[in-house]
Structure formats: structure tokens, C-alpha cells
MARBA-3410 file (N, C-alpha, C, O; in Angstrom, 1 decimal):
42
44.9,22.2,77.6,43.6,21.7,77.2,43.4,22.0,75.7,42.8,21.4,74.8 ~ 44.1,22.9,75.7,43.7,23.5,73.8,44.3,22.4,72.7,43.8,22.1,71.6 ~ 45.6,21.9,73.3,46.3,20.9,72.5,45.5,19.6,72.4,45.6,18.9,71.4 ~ 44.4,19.2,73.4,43.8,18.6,73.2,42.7,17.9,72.5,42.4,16.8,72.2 ~ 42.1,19.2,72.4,41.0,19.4,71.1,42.1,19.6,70.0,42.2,18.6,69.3
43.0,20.6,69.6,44.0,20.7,68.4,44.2,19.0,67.7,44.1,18.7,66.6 ~ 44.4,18.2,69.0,45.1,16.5,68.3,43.3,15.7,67.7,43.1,15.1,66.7 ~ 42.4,16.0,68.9,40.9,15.7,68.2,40.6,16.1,67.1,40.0,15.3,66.3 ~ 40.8,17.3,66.7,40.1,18.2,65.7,40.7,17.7,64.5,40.1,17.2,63.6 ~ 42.2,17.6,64.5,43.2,17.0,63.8,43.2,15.8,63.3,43.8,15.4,62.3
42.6,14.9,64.3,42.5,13.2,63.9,40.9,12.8,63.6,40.7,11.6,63.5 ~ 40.1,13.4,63.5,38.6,13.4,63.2,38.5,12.8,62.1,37.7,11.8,61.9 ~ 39.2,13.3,61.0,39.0,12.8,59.5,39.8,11.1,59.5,39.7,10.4,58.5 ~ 40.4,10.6,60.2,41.3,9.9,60.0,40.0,8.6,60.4,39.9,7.5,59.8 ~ 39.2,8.9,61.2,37.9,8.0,61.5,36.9,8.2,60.6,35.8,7.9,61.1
36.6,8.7,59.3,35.6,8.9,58.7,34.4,9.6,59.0,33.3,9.5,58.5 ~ 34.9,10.5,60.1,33.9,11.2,60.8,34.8,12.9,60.3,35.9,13.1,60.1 ~ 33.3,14.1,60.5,33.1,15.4,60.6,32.4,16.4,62.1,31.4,16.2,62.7 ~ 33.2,17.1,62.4,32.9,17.9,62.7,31.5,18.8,62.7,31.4,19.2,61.5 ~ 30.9,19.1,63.2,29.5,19.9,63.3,28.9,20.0,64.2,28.6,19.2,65.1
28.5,21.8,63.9,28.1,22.6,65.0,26.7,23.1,64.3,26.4,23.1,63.1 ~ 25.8,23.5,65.2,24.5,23.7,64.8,24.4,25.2,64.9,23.8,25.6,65.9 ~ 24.8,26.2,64.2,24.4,27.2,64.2,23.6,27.6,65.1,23.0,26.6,65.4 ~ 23.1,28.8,65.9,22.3,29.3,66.9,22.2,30.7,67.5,23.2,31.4,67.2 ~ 21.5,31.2,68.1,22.1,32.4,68.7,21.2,33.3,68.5,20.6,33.1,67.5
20.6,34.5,69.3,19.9,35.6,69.1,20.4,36.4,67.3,19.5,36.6,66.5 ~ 21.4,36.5,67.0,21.7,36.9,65.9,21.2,36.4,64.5,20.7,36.9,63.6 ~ 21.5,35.0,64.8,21.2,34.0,63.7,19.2,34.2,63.5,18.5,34.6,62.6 ~ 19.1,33.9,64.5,17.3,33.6,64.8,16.8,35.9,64.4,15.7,36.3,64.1 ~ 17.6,36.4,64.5,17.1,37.6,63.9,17.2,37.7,63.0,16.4,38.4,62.4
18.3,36.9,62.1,18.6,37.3,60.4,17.2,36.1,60.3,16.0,36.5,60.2 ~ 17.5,34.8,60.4,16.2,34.0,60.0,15.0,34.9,59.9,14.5,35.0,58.8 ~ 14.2,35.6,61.2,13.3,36.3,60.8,12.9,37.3,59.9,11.9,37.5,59.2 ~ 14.1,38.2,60.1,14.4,39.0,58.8,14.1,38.4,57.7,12.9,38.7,57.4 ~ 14.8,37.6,57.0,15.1,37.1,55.7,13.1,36.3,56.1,12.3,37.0,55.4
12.6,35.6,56.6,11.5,34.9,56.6,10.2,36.3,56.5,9.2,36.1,55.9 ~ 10.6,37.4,57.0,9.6,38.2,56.3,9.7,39.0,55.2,8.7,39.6,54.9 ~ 11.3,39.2,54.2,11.5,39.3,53.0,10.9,37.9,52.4,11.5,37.5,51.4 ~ 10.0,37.2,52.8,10.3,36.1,52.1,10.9,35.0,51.6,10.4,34.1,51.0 ~ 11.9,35.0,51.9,13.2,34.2,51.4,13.2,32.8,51.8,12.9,32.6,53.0
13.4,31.9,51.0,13.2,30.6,51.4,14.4,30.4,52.3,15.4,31.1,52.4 ~ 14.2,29.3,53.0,15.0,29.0,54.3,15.6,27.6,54.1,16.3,27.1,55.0
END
């Protein structure tokens, strides 16, 4: 299965297309709030 995605991941660019993942997660959404009550633009 891994070689599978490996030959996808690998021929993605060859179609004018990218790869993207949406960031997420209890961690992420803790630093966002952190950083959102320092202020910090987002």
C-alpha cells in the first residue's frame, strides 16, 4: 500500500496539481489560542 501512495505522491506534479493538508488538531487549536490572546495576528 505504501508504494502506492509513494507512485501518487510522486506523479502529482506531473498533472499540475499539489498536494494539501489542512492543518488541525488539539495542539494546533492551543497554539492558535495562545498566540490569539498574545494578540498576534492570525
Amino acid at each position: 500500500m505504501g508504494d502506492l501512495f509513494d507512485h501518487v505522491l510522486a506523479v502529482i506534479p506531473e498533472f499540475g496539481l499539489r498536494v494539501y493538508q489542512r492543518p488541525g488538531g488539539p495542539d494546533l487549536n492551543a497554539l492558535a489560542a495562545a498566540l490569539a490572546a498574545q494578540g498576534a495576528p492570525q
